[in-house]
Wavefront OBJ file of the C-alpha trace (Angstrom):
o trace
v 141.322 106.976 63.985
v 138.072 106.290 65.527
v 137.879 105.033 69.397
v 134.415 104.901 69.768
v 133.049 102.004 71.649
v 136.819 101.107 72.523
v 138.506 101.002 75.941
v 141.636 101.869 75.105
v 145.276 102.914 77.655
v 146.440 106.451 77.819
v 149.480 107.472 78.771
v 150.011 110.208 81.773
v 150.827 112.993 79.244
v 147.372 112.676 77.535
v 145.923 112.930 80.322
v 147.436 116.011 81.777
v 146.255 117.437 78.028
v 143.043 116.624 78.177
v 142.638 117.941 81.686
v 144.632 120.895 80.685
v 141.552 121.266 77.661
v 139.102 120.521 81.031
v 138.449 117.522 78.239
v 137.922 114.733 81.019
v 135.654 112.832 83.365
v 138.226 111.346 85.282
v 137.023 108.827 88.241
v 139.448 107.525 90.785
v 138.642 103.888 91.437
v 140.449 102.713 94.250
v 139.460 102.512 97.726
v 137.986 105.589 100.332
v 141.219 105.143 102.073
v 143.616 105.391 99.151
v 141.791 108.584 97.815
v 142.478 110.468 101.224
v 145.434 109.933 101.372
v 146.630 111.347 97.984
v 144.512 112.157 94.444
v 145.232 113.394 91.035
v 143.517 117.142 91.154
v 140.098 116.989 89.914
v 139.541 113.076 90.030
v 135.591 111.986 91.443
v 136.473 108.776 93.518
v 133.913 105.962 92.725
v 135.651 102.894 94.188
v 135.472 99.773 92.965
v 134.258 97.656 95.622
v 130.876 99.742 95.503
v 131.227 100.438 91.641
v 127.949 101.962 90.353
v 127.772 102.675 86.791
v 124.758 104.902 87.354
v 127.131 107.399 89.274
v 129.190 108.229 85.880
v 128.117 111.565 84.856
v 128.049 110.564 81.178
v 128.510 113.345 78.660
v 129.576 113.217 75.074
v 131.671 116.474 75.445
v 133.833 114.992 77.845
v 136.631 111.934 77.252
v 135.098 109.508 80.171
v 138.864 108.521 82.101
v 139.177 105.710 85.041
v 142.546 105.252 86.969
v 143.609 103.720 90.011
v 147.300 102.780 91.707
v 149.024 100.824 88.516
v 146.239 100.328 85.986
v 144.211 96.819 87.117
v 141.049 98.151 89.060
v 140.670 100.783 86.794
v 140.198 97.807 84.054
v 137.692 96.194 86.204
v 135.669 99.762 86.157
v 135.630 99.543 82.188
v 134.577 96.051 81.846
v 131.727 96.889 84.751
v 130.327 99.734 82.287
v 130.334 97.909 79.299
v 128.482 95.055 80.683
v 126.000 97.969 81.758
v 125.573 98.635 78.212
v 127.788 101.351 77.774
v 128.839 101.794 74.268
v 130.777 105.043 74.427
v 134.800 105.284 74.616
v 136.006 104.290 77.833
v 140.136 104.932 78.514
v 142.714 103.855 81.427
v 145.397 105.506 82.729
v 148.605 103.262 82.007
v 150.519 102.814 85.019
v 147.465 104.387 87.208
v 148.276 107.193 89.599
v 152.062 105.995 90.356
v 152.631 106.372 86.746
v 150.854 110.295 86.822
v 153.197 110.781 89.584
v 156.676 109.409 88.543
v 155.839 111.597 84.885
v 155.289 114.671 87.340
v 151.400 115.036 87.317
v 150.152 116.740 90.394
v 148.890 114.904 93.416
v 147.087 116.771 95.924
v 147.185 115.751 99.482
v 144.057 113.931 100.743
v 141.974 114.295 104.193
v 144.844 112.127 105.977
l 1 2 3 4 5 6 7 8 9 10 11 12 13 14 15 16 17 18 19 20 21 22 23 24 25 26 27 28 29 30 31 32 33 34 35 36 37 38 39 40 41 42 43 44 45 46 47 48 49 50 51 52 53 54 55 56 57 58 59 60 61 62 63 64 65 66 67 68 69 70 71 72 73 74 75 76 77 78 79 80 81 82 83 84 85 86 87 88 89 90 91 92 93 94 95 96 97 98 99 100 101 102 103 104 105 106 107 108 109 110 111 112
């Protein structure tokens, strides 16, 4: 199967893989005040509302992953890079971080 120029949903499980494999550029997409409160370990918040493709560390070693709270923002994200010209894979977390959580993923506290 080849996902190359796709945006395709993963599921919490593949995530926590590819992490596991340190396989993943995951960005956190909602909001300053969402991210301190709670994160998925390892996430680089980039939120939405100030959205700059230019901050994606772009790598071809590394699965590029957006989330957010249930899966929506993190949608808007993909579409923003594409329209930027971006041409690699691009894949969403399904259900977003409540969906990490209720499968058992590891939240970290934030700041607040």
């Amino acid at each position: 199967m080849t996902d190359e120029n796709e945006t395709l949903m993963i599921e919490s499980s593949t995530l926590a893989d590819w992490m596991s494999a340190g396989d993943v550029c995951l960005y956190d997409v909602r909001e300053e005040h969402e991210f301190a409160k709670s994160r998925i370990p390892g996430s680089i918040l980039l939120p939405i509302s100030v959205f700059d493709p230019q901050q994606v560390a772009l790598t071809t070693k590394k699965k590029l992953v957006f989330h957010c709270r249930s899966g929506v923002r993190c949608g808007q994200a993909a579409e923003i890079m594409r329209s930027f010209g971006y041409e690699g894979s691009i894949y969403r977390l399904t259900g977003g971080i409540l969906a990490w959580a209720e499968s058992g993923g590891k939240i970290e506290p934030g700041d607040n």
